[in-house]
MMTF fields as JSON, N, C-alpha, C and O atoms, coordinates in Angstrom:
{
  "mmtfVersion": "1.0.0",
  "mmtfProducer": "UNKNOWN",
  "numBonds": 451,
  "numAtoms": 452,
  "numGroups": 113,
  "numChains": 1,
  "numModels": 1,
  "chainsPerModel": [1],
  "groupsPerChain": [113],
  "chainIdList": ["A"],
  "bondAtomList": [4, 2, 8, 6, 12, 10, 16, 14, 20, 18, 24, 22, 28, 26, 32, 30, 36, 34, 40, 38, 44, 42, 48, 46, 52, 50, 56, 54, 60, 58, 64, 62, 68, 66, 72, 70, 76, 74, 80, 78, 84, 82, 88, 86, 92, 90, 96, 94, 100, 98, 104, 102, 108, 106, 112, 110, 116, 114, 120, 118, 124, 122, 128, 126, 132, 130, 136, 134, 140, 138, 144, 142, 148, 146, 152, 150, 156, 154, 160, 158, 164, 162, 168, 166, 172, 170, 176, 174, 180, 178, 184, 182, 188, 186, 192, 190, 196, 194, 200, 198, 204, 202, 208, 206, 212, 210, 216, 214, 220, 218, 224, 222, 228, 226, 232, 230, 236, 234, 240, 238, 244, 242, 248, 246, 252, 250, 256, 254, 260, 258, 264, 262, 268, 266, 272, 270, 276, 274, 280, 278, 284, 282, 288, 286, 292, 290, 296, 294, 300, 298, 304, 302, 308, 306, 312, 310, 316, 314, 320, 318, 324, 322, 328, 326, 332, 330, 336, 334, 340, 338, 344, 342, 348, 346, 352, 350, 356, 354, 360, 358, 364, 362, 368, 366, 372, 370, 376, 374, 380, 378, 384, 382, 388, 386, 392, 390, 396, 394, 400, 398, 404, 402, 408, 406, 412, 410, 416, 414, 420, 418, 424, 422, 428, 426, 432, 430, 436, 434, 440, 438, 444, 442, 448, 446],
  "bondOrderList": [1, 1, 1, 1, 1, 1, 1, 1, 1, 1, 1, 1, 1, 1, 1, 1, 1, 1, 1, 1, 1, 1, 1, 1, 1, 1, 1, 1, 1, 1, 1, 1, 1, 1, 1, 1, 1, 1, 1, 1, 1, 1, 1, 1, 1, 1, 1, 1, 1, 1, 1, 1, 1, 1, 1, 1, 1, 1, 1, 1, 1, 1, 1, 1, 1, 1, 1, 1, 1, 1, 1, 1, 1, 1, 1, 1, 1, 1, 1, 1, 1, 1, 1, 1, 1, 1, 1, 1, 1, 1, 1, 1, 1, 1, 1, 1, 1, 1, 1, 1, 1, 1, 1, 1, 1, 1, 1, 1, 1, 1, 1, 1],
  "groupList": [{"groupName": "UNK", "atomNameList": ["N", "CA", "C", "O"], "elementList": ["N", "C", "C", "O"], "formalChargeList": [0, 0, 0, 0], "bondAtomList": [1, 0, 2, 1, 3, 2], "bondOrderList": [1, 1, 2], "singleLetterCode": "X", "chemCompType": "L-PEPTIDE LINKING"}],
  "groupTypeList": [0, 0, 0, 0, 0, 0, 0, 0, 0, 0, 0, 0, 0, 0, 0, 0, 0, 0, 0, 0, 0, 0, 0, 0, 0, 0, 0, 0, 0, 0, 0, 0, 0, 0, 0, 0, 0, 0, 0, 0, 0, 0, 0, 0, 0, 0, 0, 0, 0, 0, 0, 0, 0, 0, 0, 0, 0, 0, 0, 0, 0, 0, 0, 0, 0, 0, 0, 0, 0, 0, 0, 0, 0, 0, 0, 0, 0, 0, 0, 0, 0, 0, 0, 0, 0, 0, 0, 0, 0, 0, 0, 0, 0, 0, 0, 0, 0, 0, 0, 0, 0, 0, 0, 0, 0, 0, 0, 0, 0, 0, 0, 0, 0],
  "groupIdList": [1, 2, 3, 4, 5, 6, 7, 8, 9, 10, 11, 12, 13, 14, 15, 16, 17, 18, 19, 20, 21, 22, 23, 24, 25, 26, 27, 28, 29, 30, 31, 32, 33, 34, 35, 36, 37, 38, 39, 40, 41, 42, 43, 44, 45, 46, 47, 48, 49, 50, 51, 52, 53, 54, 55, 56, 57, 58, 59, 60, 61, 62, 63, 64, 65, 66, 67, 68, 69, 70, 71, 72, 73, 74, 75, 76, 77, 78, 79, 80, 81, 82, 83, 84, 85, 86, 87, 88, 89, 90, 91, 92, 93, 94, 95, 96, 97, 98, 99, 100, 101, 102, 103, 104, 105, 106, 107, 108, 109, 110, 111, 112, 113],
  "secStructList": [7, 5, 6, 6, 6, 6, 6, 1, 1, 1, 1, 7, 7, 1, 6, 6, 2, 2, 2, 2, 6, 6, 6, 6, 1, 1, 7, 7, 5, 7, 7, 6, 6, 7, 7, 7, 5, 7, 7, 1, 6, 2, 2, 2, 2, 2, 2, 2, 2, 2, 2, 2, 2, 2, 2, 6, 7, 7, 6, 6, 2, 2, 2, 2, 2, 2, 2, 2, 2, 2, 7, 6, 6, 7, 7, 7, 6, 2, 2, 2, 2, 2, 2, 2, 2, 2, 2, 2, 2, 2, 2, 2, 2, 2, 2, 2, 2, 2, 2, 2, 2, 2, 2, 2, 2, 2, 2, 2, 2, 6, 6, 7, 7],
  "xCoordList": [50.821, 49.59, 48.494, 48.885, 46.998, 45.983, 45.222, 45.236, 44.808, 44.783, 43.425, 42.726, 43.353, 42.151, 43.588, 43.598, 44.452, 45.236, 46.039, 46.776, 45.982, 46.986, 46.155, 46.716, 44.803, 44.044, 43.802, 43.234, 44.052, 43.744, 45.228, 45.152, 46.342, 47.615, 47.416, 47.998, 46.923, 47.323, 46.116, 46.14, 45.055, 43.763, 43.134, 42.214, 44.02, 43.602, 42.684, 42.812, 41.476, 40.358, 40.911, 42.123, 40.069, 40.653, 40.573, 41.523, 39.43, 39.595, 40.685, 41.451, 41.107, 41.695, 43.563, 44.412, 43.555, 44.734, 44.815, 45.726, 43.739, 43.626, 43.163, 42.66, 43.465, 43.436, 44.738, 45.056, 45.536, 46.736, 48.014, 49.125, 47.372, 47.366, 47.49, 48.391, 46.565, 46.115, 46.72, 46.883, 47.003, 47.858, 49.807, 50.7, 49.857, 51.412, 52.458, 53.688, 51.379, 51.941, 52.248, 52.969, 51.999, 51.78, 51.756, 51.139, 52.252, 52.517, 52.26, 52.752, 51.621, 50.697, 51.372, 51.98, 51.304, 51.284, 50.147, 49.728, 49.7, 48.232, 48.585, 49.577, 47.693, 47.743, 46.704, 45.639, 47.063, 45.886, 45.01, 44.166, 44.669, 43.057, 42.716, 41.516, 43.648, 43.38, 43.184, 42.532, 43.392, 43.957, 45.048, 46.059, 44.793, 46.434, 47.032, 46.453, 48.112, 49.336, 50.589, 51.519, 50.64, 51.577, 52.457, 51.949, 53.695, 55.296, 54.608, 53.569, 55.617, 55.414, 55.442, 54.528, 56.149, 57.13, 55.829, 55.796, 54.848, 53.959, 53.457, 53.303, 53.039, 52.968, 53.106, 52.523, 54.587, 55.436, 55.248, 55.089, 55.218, 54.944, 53.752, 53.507, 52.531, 51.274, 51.2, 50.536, 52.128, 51.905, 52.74, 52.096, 53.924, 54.306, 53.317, 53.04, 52.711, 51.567, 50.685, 50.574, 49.929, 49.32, 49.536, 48.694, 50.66, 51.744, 51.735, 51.429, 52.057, 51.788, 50.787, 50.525, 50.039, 48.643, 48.115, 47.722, 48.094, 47.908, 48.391, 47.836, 49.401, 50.558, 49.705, 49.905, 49.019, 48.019, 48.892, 48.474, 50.202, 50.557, 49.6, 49.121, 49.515, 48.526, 48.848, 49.984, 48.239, 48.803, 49.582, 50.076, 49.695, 50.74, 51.83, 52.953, 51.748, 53.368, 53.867, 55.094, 53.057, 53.555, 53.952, 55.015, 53.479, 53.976, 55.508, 56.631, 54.923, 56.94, 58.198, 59.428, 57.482, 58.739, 58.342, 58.798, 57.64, 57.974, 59.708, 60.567, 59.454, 60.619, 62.159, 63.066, 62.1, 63.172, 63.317, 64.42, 62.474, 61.93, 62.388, 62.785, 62.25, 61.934, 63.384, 63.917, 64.116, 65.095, 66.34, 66.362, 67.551, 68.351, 68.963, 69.219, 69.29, 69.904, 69.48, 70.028, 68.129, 67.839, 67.497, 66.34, 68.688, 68.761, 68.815, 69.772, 67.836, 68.3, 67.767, 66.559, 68.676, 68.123, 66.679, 66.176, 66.227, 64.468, 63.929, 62.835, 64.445, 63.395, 63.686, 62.618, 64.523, 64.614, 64.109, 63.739, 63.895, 63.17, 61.55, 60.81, 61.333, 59.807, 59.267, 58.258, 60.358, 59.862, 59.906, 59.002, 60.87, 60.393, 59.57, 59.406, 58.825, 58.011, 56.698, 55.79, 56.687, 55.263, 55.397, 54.477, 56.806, 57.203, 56.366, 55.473, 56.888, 56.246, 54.822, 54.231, 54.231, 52.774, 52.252, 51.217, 52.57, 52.032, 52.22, 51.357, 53.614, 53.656, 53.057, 53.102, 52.439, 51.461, 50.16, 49.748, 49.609, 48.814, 48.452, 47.383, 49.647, 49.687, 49.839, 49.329, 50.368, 49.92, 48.905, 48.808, 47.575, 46.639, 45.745, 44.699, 45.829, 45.147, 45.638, 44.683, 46.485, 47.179, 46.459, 45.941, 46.414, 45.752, 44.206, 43.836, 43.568, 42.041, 41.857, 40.772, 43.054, 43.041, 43.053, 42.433, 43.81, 44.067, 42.765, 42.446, 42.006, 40.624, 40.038, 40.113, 39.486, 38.482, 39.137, 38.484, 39.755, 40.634, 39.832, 39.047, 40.464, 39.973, 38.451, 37.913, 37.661, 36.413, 35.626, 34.564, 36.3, 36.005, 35.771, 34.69, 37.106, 37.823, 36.42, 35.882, 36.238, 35.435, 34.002, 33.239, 33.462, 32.286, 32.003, 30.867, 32.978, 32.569, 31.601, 31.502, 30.988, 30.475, 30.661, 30.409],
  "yCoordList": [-54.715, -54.007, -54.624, -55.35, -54.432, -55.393, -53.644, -52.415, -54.652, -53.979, -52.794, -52.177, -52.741, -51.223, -50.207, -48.989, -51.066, -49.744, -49.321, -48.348, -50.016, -49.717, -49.036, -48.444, -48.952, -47.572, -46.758, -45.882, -46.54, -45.338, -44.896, -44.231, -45.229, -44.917, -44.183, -43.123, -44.558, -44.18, -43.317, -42.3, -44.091, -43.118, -43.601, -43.165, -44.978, -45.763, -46.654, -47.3, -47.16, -47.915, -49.162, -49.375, -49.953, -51.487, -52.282, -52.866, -52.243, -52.484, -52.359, -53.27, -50.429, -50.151, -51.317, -51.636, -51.592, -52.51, -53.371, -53.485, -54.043, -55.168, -55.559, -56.649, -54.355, -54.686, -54.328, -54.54, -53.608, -53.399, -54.492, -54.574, -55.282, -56.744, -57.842, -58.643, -57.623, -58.747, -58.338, -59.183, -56.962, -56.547, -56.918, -56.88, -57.169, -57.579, -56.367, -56.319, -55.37, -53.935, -53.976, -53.011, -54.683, -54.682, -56.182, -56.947, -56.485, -57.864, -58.001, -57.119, -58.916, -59.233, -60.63, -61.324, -60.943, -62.088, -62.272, -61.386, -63.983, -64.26, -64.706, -65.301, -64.365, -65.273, -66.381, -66.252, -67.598, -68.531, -68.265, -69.12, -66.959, -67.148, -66.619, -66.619, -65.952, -65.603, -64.163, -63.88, -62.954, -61.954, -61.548, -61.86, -60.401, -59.735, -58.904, -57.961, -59.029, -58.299, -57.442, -58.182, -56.643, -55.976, -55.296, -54.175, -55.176, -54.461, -53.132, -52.784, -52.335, -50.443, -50.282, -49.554, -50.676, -50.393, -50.087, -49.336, -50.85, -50.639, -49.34, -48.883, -48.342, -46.967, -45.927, -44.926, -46.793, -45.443, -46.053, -45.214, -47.389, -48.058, -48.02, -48.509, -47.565, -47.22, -45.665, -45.223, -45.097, -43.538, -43.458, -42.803, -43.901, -44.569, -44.627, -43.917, -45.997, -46.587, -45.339, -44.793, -44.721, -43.614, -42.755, -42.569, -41.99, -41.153, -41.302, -40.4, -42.417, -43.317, -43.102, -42.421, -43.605, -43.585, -42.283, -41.984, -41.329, -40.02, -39.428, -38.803, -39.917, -39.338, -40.083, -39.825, -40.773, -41.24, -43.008, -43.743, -43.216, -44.493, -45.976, -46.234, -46.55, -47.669, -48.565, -48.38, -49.368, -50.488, -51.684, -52.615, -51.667, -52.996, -52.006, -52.4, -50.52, -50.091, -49.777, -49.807, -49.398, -48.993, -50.825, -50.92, -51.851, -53.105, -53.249, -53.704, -52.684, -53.656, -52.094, -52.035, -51.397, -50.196, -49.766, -48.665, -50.483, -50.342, -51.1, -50.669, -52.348, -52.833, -52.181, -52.434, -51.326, -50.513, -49.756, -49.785, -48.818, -47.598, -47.644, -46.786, -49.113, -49.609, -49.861, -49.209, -50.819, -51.337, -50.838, -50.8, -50.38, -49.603, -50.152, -49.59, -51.865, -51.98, -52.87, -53.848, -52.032, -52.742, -51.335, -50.917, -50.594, -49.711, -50.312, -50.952, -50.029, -50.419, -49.699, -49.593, -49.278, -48.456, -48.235, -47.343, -49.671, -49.492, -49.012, -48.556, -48.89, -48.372, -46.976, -46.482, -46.32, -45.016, -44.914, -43.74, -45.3, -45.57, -45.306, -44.621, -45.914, -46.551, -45.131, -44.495, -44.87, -43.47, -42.57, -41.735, -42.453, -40.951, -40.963, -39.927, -42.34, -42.16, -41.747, -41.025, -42.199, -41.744, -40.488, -40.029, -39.882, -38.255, -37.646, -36.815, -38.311, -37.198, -37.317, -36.237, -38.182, -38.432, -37.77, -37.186, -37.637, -36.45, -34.975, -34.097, -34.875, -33.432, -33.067, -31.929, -34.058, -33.958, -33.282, -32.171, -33.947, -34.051, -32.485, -31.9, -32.2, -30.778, -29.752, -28.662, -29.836, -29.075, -28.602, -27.477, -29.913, -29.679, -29.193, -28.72, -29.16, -29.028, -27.542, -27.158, -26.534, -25.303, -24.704, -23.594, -25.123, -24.803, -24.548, -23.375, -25.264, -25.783, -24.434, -23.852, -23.936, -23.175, -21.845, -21.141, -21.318, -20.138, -20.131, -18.951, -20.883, -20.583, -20.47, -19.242, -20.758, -20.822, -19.099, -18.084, -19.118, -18.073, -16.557, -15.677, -16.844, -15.779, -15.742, -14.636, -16.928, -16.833, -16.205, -15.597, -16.437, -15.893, -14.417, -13.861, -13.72, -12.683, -11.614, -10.622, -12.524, -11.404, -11.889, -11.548, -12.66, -12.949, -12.446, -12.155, -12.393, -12.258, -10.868, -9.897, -10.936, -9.388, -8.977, -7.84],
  "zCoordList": [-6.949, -6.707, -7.558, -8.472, -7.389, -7.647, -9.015, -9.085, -9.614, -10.987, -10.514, -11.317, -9.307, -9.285, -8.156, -7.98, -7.679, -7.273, -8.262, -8.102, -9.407, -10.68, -11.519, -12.441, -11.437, -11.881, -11.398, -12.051, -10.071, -9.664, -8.882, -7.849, -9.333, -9.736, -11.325, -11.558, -11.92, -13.298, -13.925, -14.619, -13.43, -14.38, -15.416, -16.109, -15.437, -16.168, -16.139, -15.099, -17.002, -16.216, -15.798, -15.76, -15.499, -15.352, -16.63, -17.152, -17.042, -19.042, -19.307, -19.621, -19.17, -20.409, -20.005, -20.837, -18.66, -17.775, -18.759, -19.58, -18.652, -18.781, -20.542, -20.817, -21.741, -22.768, -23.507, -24.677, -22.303, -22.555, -22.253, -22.776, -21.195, -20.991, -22.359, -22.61, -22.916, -23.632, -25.186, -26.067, -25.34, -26.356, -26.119, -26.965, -25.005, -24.495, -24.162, -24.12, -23.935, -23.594, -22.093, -21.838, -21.024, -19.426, -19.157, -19.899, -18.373, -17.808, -16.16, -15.457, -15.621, -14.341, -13.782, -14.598, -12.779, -12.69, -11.467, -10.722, -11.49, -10.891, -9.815, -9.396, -9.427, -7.248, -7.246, -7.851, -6.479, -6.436, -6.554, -6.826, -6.428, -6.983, -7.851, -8.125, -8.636, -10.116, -9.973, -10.978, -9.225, -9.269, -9.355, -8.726, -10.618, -11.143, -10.573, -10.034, -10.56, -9.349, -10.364, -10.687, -10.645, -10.764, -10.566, -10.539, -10.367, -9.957, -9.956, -10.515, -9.028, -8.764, -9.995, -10.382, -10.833, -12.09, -13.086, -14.061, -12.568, -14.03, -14.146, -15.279, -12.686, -13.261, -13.981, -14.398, -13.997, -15.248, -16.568, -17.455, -16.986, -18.224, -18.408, -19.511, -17.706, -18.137, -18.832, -19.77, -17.988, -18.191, -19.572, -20.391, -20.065, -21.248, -22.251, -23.218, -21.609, -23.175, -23.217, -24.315, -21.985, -22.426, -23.218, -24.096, -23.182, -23.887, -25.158, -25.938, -25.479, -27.068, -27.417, -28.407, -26.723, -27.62, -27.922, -29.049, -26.719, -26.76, -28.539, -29.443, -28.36, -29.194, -30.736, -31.923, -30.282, -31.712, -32.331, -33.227, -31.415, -32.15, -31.806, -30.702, -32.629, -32.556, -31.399, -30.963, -30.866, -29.592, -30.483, -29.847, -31.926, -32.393, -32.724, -32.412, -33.418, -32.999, -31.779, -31.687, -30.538, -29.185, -28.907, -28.294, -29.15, -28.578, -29.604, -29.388, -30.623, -31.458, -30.955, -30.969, -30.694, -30.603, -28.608, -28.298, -27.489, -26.475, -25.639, -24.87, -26.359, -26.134, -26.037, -25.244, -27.057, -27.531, -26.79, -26.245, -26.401, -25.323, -24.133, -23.345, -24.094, -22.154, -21.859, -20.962, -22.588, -22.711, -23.197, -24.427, -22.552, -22.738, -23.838, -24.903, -23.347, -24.656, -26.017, -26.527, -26.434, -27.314, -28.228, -28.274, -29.0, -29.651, -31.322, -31.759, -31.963, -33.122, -34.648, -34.859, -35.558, -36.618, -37.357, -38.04, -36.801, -36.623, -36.057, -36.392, -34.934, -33.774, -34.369, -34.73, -34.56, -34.77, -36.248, -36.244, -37.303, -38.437, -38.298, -39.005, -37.398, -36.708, -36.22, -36.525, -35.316, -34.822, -35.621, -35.579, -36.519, -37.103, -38.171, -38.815, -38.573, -39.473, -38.347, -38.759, -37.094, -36.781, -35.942, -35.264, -36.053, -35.842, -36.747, -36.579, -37.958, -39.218, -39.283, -39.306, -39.313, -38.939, -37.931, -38.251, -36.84, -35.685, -36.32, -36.322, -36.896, -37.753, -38.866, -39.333, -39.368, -40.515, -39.673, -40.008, -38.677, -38.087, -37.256, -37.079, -36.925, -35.863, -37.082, -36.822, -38.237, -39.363, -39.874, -40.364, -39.753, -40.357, -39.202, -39.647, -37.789, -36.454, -36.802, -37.477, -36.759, -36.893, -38.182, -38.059, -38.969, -40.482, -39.753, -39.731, -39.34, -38.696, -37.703, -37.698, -36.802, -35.802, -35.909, -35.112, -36.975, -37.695, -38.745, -38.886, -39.431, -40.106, -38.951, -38.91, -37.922, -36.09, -35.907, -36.149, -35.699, -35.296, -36.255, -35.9, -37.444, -38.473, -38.277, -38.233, -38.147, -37.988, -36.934, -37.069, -35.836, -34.335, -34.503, -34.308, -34.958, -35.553, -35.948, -35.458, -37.155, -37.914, -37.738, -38.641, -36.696, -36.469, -34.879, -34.503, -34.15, -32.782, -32.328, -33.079, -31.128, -31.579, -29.808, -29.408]
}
């Protein structure tokens, strides 16, 4: 598929394709005339990198720990290392968002009228 039906498969811009491209997160291959073509397959590995990133991990840890992800058998005490340090980092994160929500909250509370 040509990188605008692979955004509007995904939701993803064509940039954002094509910098996910150039990070080594998504792989294309070119037609004589220099349009990129990508497998069905890349839908779900977009919705993936989205996920990641969503999830706040950077595009050089979603590139060294997609491999692992993607690939059944490339299990290794890093990858699970890798991940739960940026587990705990999202849980740091949803800690202090909850802390943030409950002060909004109390504030609403005793300000609303």
């Amino acid at each position: 598929m040509r990188i605008g039906d692979l955004a509007a498969a995904t939701g993803a811009s064509a940039r954002s394709l094509r910098y996910y491209e150039e990070q080594g997160l998504l792989a294309s291959e070119r037609s004589s005339g220099g349009q990129r073509h990508y497998p069905a397959t890349a839908v779900e590995r977009v919705a993936l990198i989205q996920s990641l990133l969503a999830a706040g991990l950077s595009s050089s840890t979603i590139h060294d720990v997609l491999p692992c992800i993607t690939e059944e058998a490339i299990r290794t005490p890093w990858l699970a290392e890798r991940l739960r340090a940026e587990l705990g980092r999202v849980e740091t994160q949803l800690d202090s968002l909850h802390r943030t929500r409950d002060i909004l909250a109390g504030l609403v509370e005793q300000y609303a009228v």
